[in-house]
N, C-alpha and C positions, 0 to 999 in steps of 0.2 A: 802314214796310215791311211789307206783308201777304205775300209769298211765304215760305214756309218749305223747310228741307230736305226734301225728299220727295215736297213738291207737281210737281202736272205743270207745267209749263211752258207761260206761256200761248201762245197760235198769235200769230201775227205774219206781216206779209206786206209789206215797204216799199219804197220804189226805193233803191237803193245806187251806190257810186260807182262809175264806167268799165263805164254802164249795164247793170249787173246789179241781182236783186232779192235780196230777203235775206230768204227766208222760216225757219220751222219745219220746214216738210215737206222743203226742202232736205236739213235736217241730220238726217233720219227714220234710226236706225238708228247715227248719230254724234254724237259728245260736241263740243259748242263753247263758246265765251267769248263772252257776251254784255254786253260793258259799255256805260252810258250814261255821257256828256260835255255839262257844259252849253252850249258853243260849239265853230264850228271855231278854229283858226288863232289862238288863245288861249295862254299861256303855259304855265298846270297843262293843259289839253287836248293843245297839242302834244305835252309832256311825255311825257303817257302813252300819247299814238297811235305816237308814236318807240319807247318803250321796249315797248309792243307789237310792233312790226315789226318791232325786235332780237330779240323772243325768240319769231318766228314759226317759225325754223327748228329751235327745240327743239321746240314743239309742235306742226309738222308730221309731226315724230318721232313725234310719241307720236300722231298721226289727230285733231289738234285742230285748227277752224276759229278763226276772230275776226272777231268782227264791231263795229264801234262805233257806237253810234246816239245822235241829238242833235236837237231841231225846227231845226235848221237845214233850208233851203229846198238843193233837191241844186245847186244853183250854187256857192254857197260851200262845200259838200262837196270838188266837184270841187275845184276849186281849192284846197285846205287838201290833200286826196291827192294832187295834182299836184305841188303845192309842197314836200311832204317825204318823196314818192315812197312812199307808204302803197298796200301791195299789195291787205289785207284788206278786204272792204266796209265803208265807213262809210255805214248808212242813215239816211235821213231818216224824222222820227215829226213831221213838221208840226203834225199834229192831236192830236200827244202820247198819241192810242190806246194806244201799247205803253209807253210809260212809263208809264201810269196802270195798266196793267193789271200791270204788272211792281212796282208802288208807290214810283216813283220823280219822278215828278209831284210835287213836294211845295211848301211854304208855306216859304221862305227868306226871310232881313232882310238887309240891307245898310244901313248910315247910320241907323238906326232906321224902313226904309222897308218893310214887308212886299209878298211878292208872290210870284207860284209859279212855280216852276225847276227844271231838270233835276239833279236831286242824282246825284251821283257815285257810281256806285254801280255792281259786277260778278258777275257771277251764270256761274258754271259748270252747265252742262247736262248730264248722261250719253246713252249712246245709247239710253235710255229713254225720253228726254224729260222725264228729272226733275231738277228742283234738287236738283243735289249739293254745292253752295257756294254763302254769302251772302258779301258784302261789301260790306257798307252804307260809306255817307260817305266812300268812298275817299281815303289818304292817298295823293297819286301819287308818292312818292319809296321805288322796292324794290319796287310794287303788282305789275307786270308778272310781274317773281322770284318773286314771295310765289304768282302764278294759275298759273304754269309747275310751280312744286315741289307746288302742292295737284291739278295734271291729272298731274302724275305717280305720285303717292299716288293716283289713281284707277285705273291700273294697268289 
């Protein structure tokens, strides 16, 4: 993970679900949640886009966007937000642009098999445009609680 606290935020621009985009300059002047998932419609991925969407109306509270991004192609997007009624954009990084740039692109093993994947990972933005939270290798059990109580300490 190359991003640090403080660093700007890289730009980003993708298609998101219930044809919207999901860029940077959207949130120009406002603090979001930006996390990556390595698939839709997946066990630990559903997991965490649920317990996202449970604690969107605390952090709508507080002027907090969510967004979640994954090289999933936008079909199975839709359908993974359709299926468990996910309000927040989830965009697609087909070309993995934003996760490479965000340093989340990484070399993962399975079975002793190497190969490169979307590492689980969530990144809080201020309305600066700066990284104010890392969370690398995401554990998704409490993740959602743990991004809610750190935007609220951003105050």
């Amino acid at each position: 993970m190359t991003l640090a606290i403080g660093d700007q935020a890289p730009d980003f621009a993708m298609p998101a679900s219930g044809g919207r985009t999901a860029s940077l300059a959207d949130f120009k002047g406002k603090p979001f949640v930006l996390y990556f998932y390595p698939k839709a419609d997946t066990p630990g991925c559903t997991k965490e886009a649920c317990a996202f969407q449970e604690a969107l109306p605390q952090l709508g509270k507080l002027g907090v966007a969510v967004i979640g991004v994954s090289k999933d192609k936008m079909k199975p997007i839709e359908k993974f937000a359709e299926k468990y009624g996910l309000t927040f954009p989830l965009a697609s990084d087909e070309q993995t642009k934003v996760a490479e740039a965000y340093g989340v692109w990484a070399e993962k093993s399975m079975y002793g098999k190497t190969y490169m994947g979307m590492e689980r990972a969530t990144f809080l933005v201020d309305k600066q445009g700066k990284i104010a939270r890392v969370w690398p290798k995401v554990k998704v059990d409490g993740h959602a609680v743990e991004v809610a109580a750190a935007v609220a300490a951003l105050g």
